[in-house]
VMD Tcl script that builds the backbone (N, CA, C; Angstrom):
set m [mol new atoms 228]
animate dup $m
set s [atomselect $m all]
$s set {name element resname resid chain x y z} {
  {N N UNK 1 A 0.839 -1.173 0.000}
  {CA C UNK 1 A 0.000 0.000 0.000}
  {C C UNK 1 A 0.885 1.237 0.000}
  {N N UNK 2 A 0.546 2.341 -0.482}
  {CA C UNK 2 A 1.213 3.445 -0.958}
  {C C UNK 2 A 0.698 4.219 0.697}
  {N N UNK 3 A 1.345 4.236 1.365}
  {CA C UNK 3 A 1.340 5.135 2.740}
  {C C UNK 3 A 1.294 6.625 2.703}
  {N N UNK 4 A 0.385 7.412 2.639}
  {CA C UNK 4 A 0.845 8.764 2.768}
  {C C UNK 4 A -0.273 9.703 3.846}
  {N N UNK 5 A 0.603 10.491 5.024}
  {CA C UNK 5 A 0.184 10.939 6.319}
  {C C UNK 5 A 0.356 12.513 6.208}
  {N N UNK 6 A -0.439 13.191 5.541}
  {CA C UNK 6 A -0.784 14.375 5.642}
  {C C UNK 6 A -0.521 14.714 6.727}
  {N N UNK 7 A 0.824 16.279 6.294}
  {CA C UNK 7 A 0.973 16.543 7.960}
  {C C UNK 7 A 1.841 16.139 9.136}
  {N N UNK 8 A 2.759 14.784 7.783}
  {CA C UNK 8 A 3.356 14.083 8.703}
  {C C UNK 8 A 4.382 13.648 7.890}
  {N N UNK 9 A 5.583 14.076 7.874}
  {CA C UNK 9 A 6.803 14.136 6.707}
  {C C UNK 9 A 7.540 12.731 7.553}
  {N N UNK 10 A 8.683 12.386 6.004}
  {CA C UNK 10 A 9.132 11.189 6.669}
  {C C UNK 10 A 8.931 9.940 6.628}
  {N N UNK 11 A 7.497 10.092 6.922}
  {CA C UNK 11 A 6.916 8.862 6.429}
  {C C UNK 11 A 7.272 7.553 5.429}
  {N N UNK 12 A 7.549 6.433 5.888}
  {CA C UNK 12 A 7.990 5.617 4.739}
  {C C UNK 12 A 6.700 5.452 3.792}
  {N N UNK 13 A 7.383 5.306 1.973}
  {CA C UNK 13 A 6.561 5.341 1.003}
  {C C UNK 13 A 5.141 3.884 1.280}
  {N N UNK 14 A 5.892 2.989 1.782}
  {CA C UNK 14 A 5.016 1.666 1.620}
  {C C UNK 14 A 4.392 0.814 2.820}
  {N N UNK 15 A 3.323 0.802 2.801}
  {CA C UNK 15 A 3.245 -0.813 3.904}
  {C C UNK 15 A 2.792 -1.651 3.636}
  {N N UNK 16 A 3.474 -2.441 4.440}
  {CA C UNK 16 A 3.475 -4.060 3.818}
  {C C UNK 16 A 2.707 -4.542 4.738}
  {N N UNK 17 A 1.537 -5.193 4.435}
  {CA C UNK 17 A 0.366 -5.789 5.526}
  {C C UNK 17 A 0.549 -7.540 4.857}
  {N N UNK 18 A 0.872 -8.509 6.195}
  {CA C UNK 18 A 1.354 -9.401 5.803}
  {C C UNK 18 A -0.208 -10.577 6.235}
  {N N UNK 19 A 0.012 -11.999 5.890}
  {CA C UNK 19 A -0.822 -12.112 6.771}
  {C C UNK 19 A -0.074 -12.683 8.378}
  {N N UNK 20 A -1.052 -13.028 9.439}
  {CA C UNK 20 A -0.869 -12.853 10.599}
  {C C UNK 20 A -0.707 -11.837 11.589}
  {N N UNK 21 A -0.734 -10.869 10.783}
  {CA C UNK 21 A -1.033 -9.451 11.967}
  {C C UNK 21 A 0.434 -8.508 11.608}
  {N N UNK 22 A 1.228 -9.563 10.318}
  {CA C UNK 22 A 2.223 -8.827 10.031}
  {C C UNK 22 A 2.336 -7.286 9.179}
  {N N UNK 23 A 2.928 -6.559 9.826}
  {CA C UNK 23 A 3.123 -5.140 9.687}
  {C C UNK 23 A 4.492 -4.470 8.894}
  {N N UNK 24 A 5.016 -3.823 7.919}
  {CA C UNK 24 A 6.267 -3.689 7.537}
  {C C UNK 24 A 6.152 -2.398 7.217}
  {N N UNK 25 A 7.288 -1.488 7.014}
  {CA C UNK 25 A 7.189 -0.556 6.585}
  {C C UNK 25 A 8.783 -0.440 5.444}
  {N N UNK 26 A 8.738 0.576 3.972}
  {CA C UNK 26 A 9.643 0.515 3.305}
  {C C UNK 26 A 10.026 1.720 2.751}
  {N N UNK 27 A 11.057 1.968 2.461}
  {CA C UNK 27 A 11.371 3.362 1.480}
  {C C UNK 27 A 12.095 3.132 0.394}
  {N N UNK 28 A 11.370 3.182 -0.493}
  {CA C UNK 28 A 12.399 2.817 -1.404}
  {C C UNK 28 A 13.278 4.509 -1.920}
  {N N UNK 29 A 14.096 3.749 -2.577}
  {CA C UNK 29 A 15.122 4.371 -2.855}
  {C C UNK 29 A 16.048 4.695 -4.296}
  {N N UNK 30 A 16.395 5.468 -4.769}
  {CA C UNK 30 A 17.251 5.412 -6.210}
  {C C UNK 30 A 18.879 4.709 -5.536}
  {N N UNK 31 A 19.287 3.854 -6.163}
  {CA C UNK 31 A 20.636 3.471 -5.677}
  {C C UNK 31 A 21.137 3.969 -5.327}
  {N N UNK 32 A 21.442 3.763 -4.078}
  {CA C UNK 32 A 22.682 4.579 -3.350}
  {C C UNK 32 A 22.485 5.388 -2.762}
  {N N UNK 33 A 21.027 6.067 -2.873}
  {CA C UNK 33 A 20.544 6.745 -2.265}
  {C C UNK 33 A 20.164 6.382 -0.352}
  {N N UNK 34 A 20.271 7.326 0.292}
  {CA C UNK 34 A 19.991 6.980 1.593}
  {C C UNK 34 A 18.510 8.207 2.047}
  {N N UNK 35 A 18.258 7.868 3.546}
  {CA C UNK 35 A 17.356 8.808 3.259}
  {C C UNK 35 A 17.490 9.838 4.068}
  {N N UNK 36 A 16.567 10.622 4.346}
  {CA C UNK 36 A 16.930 12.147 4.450}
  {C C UNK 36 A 16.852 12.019 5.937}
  {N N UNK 37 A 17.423 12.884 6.609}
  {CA C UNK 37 A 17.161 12.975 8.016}
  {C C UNK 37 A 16.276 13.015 8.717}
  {N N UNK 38 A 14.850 13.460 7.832}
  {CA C UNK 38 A 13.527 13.608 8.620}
  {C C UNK 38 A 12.860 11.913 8.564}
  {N N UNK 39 A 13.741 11.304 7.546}
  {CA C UNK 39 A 12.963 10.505 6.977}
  {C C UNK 39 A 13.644 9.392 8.482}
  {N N UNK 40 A 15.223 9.391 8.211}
  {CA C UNK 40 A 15.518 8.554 9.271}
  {C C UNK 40 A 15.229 8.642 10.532}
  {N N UNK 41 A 14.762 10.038 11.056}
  {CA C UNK 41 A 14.594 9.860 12.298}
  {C C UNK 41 A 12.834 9.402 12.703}
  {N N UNK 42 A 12.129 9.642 11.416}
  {CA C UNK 42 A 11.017 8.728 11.592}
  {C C UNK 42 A 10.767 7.450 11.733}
  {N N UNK 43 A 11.817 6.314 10.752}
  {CA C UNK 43 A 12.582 5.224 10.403}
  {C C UNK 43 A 12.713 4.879 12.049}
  {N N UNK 44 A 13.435 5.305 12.830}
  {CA C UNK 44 A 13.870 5.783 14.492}
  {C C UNK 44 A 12.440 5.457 15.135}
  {N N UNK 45 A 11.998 6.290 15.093}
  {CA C UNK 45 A 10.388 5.922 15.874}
  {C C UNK 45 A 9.889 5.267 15.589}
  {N N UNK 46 A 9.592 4.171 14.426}
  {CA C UNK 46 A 9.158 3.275 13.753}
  {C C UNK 46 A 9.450 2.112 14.398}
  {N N UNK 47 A 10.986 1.840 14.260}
  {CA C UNK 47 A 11.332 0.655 14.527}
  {C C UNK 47 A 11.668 0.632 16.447}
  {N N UNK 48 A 11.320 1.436 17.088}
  {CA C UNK 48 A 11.301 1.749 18.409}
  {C C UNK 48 A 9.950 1.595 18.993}
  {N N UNK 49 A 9.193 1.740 18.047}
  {CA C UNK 49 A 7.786 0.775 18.454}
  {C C UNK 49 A 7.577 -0.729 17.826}
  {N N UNK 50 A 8.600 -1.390 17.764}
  {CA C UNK 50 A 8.720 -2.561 17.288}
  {C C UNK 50 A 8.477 -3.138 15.984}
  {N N UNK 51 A 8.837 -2.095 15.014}
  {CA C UNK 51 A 8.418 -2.357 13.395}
  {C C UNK 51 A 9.391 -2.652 12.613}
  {N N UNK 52 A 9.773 -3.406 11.908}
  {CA C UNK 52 A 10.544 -3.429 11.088}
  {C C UNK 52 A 10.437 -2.139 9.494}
  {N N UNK 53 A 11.633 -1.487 9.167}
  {CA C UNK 53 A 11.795 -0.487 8.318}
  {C C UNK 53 A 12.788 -1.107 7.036}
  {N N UNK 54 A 12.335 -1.455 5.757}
  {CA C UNK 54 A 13.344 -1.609 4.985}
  {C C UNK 54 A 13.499 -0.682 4.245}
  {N N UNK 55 A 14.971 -0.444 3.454}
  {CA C UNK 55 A 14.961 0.928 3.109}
  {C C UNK 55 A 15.781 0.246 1.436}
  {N N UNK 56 A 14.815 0.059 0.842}
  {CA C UNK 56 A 15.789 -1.080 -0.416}
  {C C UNK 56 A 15.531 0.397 -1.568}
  {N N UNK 57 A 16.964 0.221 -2.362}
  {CA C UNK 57 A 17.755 0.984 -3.430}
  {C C UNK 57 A 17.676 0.517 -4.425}
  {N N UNK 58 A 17.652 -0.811 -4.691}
  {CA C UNK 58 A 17.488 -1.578 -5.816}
  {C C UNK 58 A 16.686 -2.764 -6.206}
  {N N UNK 59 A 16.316 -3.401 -7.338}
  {CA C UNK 59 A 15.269 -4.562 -7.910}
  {C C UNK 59 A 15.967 -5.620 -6.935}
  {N N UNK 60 A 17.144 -6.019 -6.442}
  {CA C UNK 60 A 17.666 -6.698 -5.428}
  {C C UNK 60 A 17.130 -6.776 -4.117}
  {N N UNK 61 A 17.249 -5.267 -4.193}
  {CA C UNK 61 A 17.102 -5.273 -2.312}
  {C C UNK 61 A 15.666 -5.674 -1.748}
  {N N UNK 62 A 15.180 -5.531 -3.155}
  {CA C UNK 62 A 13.769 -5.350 -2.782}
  {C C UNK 62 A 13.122 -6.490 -2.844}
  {N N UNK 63 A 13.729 -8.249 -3.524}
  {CA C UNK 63 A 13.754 -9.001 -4.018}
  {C C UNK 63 A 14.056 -9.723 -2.184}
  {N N UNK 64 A 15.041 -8.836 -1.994}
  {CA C UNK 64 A 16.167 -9.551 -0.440}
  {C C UNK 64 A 14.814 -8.937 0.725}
  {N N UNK 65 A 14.014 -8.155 0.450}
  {CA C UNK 65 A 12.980 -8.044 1.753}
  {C C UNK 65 A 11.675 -8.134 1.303}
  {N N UNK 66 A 11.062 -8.956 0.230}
  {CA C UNK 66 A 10.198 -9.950 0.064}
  {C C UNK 66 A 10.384 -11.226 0.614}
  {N N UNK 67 A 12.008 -11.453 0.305}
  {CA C UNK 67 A 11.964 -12.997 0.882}
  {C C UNK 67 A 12.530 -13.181 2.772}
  {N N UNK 68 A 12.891 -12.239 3.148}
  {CA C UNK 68 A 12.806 -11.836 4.464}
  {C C UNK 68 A 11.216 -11.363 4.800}
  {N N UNK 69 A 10.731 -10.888 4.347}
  {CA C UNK 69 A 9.107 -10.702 5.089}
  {C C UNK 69 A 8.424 -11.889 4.962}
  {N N UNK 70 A 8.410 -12.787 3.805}
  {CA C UNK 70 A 8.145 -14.061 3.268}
  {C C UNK 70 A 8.277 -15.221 4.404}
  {N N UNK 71 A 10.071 -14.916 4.923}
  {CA C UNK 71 A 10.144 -16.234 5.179}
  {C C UNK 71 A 9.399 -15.877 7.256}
  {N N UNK 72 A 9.202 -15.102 7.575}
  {CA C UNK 72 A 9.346 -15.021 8.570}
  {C C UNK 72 A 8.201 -15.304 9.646}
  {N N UNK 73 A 7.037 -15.682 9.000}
  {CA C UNK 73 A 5.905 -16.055 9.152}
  {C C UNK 73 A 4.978 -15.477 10.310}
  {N N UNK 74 A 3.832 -15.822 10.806}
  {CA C UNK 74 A 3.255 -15.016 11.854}
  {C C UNK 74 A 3.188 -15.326 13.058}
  {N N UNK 75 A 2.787 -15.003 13.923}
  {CA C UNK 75 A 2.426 -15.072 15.374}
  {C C UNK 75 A 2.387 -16.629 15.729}
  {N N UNK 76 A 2.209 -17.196 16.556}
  {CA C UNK 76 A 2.176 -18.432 16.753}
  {C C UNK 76 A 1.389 -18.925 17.647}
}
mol reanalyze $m
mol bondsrecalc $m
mol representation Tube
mol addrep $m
């Protein structure tokens, strides 16, 4: 889903609603690119409430946290 919080910068572009109650959040990125300071220190609060944040640059990375959200399955 395309995430966007009026009002509320930073914000990662994507969430990933998995099943089992799984939650993700992502930014993608132009290679090499990193992200901006407002963005990381949101990234910061994110994963400080127990979320995972991927921040993939390339058709790879993004390939490498499908199969990490994939393999990791739900609640038990």
């Amino acid at each position: 889903m395309k995430l966007v919080c009026p009002g509320w910068t930073g914000v990662p572009d994507r969430l990933i609603l998995m099943p089992g109650a799984r939650a993700y959040f992502a930014e993608t990125k132009d290679l090499g690119k990193k992200p901006r300071p407002r963005q990381a220190y949101v990234h910061g609060v994110i994963r400080r409430l127990g979320f995972r944040v991927y921040v993939p640059d390339s058709k790879q990375a993004v390939d490498d946290m499908v199969t990490a959200i994939s393999g990791e399955g739900g609640p038990g």
